[in-house]
VEXZAPA-649883 format. One record per residue (C-alpha): x, y, z. Coordinates in pm, whole numbers, padded with zeros to 5 digits, always signed. Example, Ala and Ser with C-alpha at 12.3 -4.5 7.8 and 13.67 -1.06 7.14 Angstrom:
BEGIN
+01230-00450+00780;+01367-00106+00714;
% end
This chain:
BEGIN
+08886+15769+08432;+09097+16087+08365;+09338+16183+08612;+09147+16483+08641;+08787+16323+08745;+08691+16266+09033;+08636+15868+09147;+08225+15825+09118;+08248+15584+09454;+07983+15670+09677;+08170+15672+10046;+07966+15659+10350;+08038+15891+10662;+08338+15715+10801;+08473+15576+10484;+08484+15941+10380;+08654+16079+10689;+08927+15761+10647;+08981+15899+10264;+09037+16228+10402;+09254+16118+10665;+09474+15928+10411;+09439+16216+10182;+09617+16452+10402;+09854+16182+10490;+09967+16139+10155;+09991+16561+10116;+10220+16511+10451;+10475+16223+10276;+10488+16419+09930;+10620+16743+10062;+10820+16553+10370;+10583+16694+10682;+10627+17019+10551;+10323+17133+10465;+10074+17292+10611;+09622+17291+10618;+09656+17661+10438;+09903+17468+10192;+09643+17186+10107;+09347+17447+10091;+09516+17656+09862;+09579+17414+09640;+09256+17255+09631;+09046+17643+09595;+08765+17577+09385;+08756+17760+09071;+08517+17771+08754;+08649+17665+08417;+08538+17717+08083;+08477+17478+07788;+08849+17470+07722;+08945+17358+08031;+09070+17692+08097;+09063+17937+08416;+08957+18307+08289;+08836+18412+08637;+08481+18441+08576;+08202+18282+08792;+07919+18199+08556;+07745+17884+08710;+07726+17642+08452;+08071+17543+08386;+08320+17288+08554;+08429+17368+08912;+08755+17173+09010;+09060+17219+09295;+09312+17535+09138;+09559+17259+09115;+09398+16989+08931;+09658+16710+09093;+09467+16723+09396;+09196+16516+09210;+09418+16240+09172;+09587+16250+09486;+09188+16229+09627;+09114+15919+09383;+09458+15715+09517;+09289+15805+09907;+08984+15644+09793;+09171+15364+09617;+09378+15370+09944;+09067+15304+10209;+08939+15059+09954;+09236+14790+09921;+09357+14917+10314;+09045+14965+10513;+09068+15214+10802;+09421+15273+10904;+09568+15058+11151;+09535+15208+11538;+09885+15390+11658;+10026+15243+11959;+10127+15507+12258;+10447+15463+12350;+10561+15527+12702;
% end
């Protein structure tokens, strides 16, 4: 797979939400908890793309849609690969 495909793996419900959580996670540890939600939607804006792989702005239907910054596609594939190998993330104990 390209590092700029999305993983075919068909999730269910909570195996989705668990991908998302360690999705964000990850975002959180690359940028050392500085970023913020309007950080990781910015990033990950859809956008239309023609043949070339190239953004010219238009909005014509038929071509590829991806995230503006096509790393977030393979930062979503290792969360999938994550939940696979790790299951859901392990419970966090309160401390008192």
């Amino acid at each position: 797979m390209s590092y700029d495909e999305f993983s075919k793996d068909t999730l269910t419900e909570e195996e989705a939400f668990w991908v998302m959580w360690y999705f964000i996670e990850g975002q959180y540890k690359l940028t050392n908890g500085t970023i913020e939600l309007s950080d990781v939607l910015s990033f990950s804006q859809p956008f239309e793309f023609n043949e070339k792989g190239h953004f010219d702005g238009k909005v014509e239907g038929n071509r590829r849609v991806a995230p503006a910054d096509n790393g977030m596609v393979s930062d979503w594939n290792d969360a999938v690969k994550k939940m696979r190998t790790e299951g859901a993330p392990k419970p966090t104990p309160l401390k008192k």
